[in-house]
N, C-alpha and C positions, 0 to 999 in steps of 0.2 A: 864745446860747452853745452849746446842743446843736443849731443849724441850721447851726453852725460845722464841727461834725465832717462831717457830708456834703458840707459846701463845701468843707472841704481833703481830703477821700478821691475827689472829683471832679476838683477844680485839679489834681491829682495824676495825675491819670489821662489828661487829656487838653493840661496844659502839656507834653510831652512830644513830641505831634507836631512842633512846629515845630522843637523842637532836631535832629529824625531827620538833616538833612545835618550838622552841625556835631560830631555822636556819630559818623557815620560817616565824618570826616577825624580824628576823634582816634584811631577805631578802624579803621584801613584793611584793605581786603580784604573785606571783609561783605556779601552780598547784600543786597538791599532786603527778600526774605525772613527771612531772619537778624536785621537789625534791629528786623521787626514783631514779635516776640519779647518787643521790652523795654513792650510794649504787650499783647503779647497773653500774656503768662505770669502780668502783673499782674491783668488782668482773668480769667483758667484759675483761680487758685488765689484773688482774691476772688469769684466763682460757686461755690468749690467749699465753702469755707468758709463762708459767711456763714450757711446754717441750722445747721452742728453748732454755733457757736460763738453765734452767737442764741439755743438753746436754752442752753447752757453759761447764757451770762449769766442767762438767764429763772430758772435754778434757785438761780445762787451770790450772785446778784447784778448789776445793769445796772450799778449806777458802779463797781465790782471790775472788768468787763469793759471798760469806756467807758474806766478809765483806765489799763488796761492795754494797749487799742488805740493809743490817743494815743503810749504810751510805748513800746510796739514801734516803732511808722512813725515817731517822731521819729526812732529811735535808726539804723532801716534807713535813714531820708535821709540822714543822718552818710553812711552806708555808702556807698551811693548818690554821693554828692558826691564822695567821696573815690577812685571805683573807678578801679581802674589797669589793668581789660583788660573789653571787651562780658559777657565770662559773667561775670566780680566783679558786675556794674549790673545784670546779669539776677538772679544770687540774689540780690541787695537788694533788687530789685522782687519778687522771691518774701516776702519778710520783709514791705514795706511793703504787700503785700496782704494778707498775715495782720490786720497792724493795723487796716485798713481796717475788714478784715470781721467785726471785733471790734466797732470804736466806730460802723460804719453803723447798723446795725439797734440798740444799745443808748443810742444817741441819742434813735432816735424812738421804744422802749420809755420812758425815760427821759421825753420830753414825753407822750407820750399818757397816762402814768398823773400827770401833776402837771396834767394840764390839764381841766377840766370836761368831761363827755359834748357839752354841744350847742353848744362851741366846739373841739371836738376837730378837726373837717374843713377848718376855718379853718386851724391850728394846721398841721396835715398838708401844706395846703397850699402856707405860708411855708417848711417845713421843704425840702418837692419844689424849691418853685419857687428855692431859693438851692443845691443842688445843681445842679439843670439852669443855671442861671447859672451856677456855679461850673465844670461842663463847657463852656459855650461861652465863656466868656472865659478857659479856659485857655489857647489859640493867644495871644492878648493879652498875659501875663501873659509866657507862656514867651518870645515875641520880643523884650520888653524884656529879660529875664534873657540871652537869651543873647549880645546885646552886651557883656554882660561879660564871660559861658562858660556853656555847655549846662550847667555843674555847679551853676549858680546856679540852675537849676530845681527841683533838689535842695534846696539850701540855704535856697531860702525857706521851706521846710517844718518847719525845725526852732525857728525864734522865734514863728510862729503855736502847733506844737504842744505848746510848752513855754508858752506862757500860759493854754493852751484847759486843762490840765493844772493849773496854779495857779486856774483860775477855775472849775474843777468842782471841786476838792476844795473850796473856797471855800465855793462858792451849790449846787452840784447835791444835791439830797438821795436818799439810797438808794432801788430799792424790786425785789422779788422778784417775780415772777411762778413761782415754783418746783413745775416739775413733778415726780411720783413719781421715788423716786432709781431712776430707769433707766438703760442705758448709751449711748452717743454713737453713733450709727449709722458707725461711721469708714469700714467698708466701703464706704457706699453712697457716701461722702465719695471714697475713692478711686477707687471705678468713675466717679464722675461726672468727676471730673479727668482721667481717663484718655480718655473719651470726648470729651470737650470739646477734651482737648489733641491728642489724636490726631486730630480733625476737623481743628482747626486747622492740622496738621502735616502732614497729605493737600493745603488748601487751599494754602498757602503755599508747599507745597518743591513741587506738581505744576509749575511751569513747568519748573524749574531737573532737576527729576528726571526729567521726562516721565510724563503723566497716566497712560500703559499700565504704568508699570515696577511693578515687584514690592515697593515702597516704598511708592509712595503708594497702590496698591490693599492692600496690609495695613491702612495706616495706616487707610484709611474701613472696611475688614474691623471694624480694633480697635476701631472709632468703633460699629459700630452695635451688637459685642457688646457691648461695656460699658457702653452705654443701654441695652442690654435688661438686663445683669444687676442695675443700679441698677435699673429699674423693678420687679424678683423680688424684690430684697432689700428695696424699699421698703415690698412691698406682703406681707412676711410679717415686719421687724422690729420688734420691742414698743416700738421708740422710734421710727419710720421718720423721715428727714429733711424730708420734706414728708408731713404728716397729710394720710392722705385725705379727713379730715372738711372742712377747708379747702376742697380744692378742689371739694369738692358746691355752697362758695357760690358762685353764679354772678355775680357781679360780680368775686370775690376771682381764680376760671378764667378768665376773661375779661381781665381784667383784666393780668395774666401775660402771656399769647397777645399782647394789643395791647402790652404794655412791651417784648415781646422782638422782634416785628417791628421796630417804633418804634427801638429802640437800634441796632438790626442798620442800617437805614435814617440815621438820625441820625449813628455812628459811622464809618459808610463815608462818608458826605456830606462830613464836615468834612475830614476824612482827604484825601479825594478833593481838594475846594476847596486843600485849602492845601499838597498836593502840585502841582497847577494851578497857583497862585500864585507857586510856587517855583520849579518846576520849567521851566515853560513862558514863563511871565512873567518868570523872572529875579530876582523878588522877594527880599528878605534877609529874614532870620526878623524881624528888628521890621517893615521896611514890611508884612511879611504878617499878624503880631499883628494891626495897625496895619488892615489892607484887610479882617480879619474882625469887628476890634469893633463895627462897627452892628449886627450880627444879634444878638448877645446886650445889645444893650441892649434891642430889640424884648422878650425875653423876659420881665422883670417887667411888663412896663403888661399882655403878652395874659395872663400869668397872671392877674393882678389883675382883668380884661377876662371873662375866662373865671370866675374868681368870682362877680361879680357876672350873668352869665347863668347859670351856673348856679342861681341861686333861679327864672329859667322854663324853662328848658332842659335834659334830662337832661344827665347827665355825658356818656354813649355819644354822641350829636348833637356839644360840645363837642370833646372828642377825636377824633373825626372827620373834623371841621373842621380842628383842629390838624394831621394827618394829611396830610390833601390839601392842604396850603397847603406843610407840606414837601414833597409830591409836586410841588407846580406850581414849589416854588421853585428845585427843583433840573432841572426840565423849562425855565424859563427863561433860568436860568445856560446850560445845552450847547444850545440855542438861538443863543442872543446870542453868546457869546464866540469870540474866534479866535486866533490866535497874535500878534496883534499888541494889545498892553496895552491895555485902553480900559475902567479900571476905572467908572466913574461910570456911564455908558451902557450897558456889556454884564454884567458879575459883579454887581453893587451893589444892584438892585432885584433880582433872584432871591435874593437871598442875605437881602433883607429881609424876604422873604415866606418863606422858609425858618424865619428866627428868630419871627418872629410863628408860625409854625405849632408851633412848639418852646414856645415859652409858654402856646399855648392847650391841648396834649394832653400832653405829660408832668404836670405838674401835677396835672390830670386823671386820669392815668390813674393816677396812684401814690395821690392823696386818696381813690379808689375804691377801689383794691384793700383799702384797709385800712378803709375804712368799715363793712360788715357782720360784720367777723370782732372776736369777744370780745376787748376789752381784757387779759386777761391771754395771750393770744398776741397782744399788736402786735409784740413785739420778733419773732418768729418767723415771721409774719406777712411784715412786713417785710422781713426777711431772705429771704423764698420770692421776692417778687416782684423785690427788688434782682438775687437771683441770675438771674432772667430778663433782666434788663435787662442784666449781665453775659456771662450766654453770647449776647445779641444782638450785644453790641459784639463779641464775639471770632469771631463768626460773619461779621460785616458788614464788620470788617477784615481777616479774614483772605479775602474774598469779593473785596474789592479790591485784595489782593493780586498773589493767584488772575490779576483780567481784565487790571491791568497788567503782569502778566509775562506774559500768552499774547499780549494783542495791540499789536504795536508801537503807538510815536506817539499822537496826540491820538486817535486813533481809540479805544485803550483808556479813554480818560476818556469819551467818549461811549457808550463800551459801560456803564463803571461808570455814569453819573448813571442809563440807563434805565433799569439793576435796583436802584438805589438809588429812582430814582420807583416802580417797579413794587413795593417791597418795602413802599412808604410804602402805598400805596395798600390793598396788602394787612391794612397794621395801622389804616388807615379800619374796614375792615369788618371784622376784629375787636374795636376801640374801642366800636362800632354795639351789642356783645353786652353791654354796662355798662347801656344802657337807663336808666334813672333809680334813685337808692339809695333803696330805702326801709326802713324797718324790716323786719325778715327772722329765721325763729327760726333762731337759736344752733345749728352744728350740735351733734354728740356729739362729746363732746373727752377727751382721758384726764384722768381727775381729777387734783385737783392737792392736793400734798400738803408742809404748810411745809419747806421745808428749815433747816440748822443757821443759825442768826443770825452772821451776820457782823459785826454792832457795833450799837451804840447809834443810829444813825442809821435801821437798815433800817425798813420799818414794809410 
């Protein structure tokens, strides 16, 4: 039940590619820039949220948060389904990441304090590995729906989120990790949105704008002030958004580094693939669901595969492996393929080795992150590393963006796989910095201190 909330804040996230043509004949006139918006504004504002609102929960409560995620993003998919112009779909996808980045992180709060210490990483792992499923068989999911309409992407979202809803007030029991009544770091919340979103808005509009113009050099201007001033405010607020005691553990730093290459790589890959499929190929949104479901079936056996090596293999080795196997599988695909369809032969075994490399190191790399750091920061915890994986995706699509609009024809997708391989490769040898987990001391954390009881249940 709470492996569910990641699974539909992921479906969510990336069933949405496959409707981009069918959204953009209902909404005519819209750049292909302009469209990666309704992808990249959900991912801007779930990275930017997810640690004040992890902390939030840690102090008032995880199921108070958990189901008031759930009930935001039901209520924003209504919204969603129903929009009657691109910016209506774009602010519901602002709402539906709030939700997100509510019930993410107080989901795996939520298991990790109901579940025993030395089946915790097991636990963690089911949790990763039915997200990262739930992101690659979004294209699947969404090409069915939109034989009926791209609204129906939306739509499936609100009978999952209304059960998840009646089955946590149900079975899910309270529990607080409440730290000192401190205040929400909002600032560092808005610098980071600002700089993420203004990256992305540099990447994106540079074709259409032209890379010299006075638009997109502000826009990377705003991009690197407002990293720098999130990083000042971080590192002198009493509540800062990401504790720097965290990131001392070095699995937990590591760990970050290789999620946010990994997603950045991963996000553009698929993107890439099932624009290929579409675009070039001719494809319709279900044959193309349809042409990318064998890679996420790969995903549960190497997760599963990668657990059981892991009792002789570090994690770092693991995810590494995971890494490069996305690297080779996306070096195989722009190899083999040409403009003339020949799915079985040319896209089909790169794209299988792509999804094996997806189950062997996400998994991995999220089960690590949170392995060394104190159970009463997982939810926050969590919520650090999610939002890596988050400005990955928005980095790594807005990156393909970027290569498709600067260089015509197939040639842009051959530019995209090999900074999509290069990028992969890159978070190998950050994954390499996980090493093996072993018991490790606790850094120094702000004390923690009960907050007000919110019912009979919390303990």
């Amino acid at each position: 039940m709470l492996a569910g909330a990641p699974f539909l804040a992921s479906l969510d996230l990336f069933v949405v590619n496959v409707a981009f043509g069918d959204i953009g004949v209902a909404f005519p006139g819209h750049t292909l820039g302009e469209l990666s918006w309704i992808l990249n504004i959900y991912a801007i504002v779930f990275a930017a949220l997810l640690i004040p609102l992890g902390r939030w929960s840690d102090k008032v409560g995880r199921k108070r948060g958990f189901l008031l995620g759930l009930g935001l993003f039901t209520v924003a998919s209504v919204l969603a389904a129903a929009a009657p112009a691109l910016e209506v779909l774009i602010g519901a996808r602002v709402l539906q990441a709030v939700g997100a980045a509510l019930l993410t992180p107080t989901s795996l709060g939520l298991l990790i304090d109901a579940v025993p210490a030395d089946k915790r990483g097991g636990a963690v792992r089911i949790w990763a590995a039915l997200g990262a499923l739930a992101a690659a068989f979004g294209p699947v999911v969404g090409g069915l729906l939109v034989e009926l309409s791209w609204r129906w992407v939306f739509v499936i979202n609100i009978p999952i989120g209304v059960a998840l809803i009646v089955l946590a007030l149900r079975f899910v029991p309270d529990s607080i990790a409440s730290t000192r009544a401190d205040t929400l770091d909002l600032v560092g919340a808005l610098a980071l949105t600002l700089g993420i979103g203004a990256l992305a808005l540099g990447l994106v509009q540079g074709p259409d704008w032209g890379w010299g113009s006075v638009g997109i050099i502000a826009s990377f201007v705003v991009a690197v002030l407002a990293v720098v001033a999130f990083w000042r405010n971080n590192s002198k607020h009493s509540s800062p958004l990401v504790d720097p005691a965290l990131m001392k553990v070095r699995t937990f730093a590591w760990a970050n580094l290789a999620a946010l290459l990994f997603s950045a790589a991963f996000a553009a890959g698929l993107l890439a693939n099932i624009f290929w499929l579409q675009q070039v190929w001719g494809y319709s949104a279900l044959t193309t669901g349809l042409a990318v479901a064998p890679g996420p079936v790969m995903v549960p056996f190497f997760s599963y595969l990668g657990q059981r090596l892991s009792k002789r293999v570090g994690p770092g080795v693991i995810a590494a492996a995971g890494c490069l196997l996305l690297a080779a599988g996306s070096i195989l695909v722009l190899l083999s393929v040409t403009t003339d369809p020949a799915y079985a032969s040319t896209f089909l075994p790169g794209w299988l080795v792509a999804g094996a490399g997806v189950g062997l190191a996400l998994p991995t790399i999220l089960s690590s992150a949170t392995a060394d750091i104190p159970a009463v920061r997982g939810a926050t915890g969590s919520a650090v590393v999610n939002m890596s994986r988050q400005i990955g995706t928005v980095s790594g699509i807005s990156a393909l963006v970027a290569i498709l609009g600067s260089v015509a024809g197939t040639a842009g997708f051959t530019a995209a796989w090999w900074v999509i391989s290069a990028i992969a490769v890159l978070s190998a040898g950050s994954a390499l910095g996980l090493g093996r987990v072993r018991p490790s001391p606790q850094p120094e954390l702000a004390p923690i201190a009960p907050a007000p009881t919110a019912g009979p249940h919390n303990r």
